[in-house]
C-alpha positions as CSV (number, residue, x, y, z in Angstrom):
1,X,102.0,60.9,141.7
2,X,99.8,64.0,142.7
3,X,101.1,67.4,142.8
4,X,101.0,67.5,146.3
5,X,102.8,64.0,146.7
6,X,105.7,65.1,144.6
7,X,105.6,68.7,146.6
8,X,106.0,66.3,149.8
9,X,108.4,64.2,148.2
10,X,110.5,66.9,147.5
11,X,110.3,69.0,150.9
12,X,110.8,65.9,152.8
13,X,114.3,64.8,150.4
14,X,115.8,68.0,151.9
15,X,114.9,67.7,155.6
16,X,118.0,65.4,156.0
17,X,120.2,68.5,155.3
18,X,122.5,69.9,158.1
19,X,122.0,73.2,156.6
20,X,119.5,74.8,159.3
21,X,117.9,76.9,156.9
22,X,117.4,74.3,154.0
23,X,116.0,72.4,156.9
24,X,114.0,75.1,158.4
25,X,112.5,76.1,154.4
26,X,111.5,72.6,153.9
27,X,110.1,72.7,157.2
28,X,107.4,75.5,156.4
29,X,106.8,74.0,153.4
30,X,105.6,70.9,154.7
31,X,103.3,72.6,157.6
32,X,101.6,74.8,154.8
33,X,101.0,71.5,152.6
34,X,100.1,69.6,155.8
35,X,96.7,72.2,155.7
36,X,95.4,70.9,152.6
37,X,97.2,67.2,153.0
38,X,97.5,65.0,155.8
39,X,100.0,63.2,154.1
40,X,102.2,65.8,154.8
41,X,101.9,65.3,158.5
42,X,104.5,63.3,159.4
43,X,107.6,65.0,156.9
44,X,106.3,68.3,158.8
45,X,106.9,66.1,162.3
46,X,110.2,64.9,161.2
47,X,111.4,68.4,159.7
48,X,110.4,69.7,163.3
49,X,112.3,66.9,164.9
50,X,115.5,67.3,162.3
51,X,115.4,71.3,163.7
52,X,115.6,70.3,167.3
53,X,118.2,67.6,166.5
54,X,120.3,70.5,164.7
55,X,120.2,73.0,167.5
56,X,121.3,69.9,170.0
57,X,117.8,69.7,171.8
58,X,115.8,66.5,172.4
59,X,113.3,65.6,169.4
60,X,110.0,65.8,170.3
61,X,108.2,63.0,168.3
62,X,111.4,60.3,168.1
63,X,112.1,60.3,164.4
64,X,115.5,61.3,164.1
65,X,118.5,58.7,164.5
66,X,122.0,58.9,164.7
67,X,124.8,56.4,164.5
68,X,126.4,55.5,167.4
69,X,129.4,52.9,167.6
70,X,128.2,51.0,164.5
71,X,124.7,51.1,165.4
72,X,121.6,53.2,165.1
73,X,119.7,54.9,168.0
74,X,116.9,57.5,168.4
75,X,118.0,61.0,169.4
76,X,117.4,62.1,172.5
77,X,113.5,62.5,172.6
78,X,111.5,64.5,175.0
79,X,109.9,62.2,177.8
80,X,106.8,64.7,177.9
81,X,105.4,63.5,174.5
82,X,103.4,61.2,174.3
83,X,102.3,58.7,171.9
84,X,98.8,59.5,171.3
85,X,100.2,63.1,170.6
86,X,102.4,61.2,167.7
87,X,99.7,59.3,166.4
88,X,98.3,62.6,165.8
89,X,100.7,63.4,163.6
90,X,100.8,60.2,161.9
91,X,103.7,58.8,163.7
92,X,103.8,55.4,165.2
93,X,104.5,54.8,169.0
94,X,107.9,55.5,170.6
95,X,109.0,51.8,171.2
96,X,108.2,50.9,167.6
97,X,110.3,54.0,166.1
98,X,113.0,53.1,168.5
99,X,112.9,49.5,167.0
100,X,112.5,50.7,163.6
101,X,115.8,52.6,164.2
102,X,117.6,49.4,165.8
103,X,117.0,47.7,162.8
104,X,118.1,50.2,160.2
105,X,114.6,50.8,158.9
């Protein structure tokens, strides 16, 4: 694994956190590796979502979950983004993270 994967790999391990500022350090450490990797993209997406999701707002690109009566279901996303804005970041489309989440994956 690259030096960059494994910085990745390690900033995206601590984005599940409900530490804020563990979340929020992670966070800026995947945007600054997202300049030289566009791996990166997508951890920096979630770790923006996982922020939003901590301070009780709706997520902007739909990759956070929560469980809810046995089951789990996006958090609350933000109807103004759109999927061709999260494929820019990597991300699939709403429906398919939303089924993604369904089935536990």
């Amino acid at each position: 694994m690259s030096e960059a994967a494994e910085r990745i790999a390690a900033a995206a391990a601590r984005l599940p956190s409900d530490d804020r500022a563990t979340v929020e350090a992670a966070y800026r450490e995947l945007l600054a590796l997202m300049a030289r990797d566009p791996a990166a993209r997508p951890f920096a997406a979630a770790g923006f979502d996982r922020l939003r999701q901590l301070d009780g707002l709706p997520q902007k690109f739909g990759t956070q979950h929560v469980e809810r009566d046995g089951r789990r279901e996006l958090w609350p996303v933000d109807p103004a983004t759109t999927d061709s804005e999260r494929a820019k970041w990597g991300l699939p489309g709403l429906a398919e993270l939303a089924r993604r989440g369904a089935c536990g994956g």
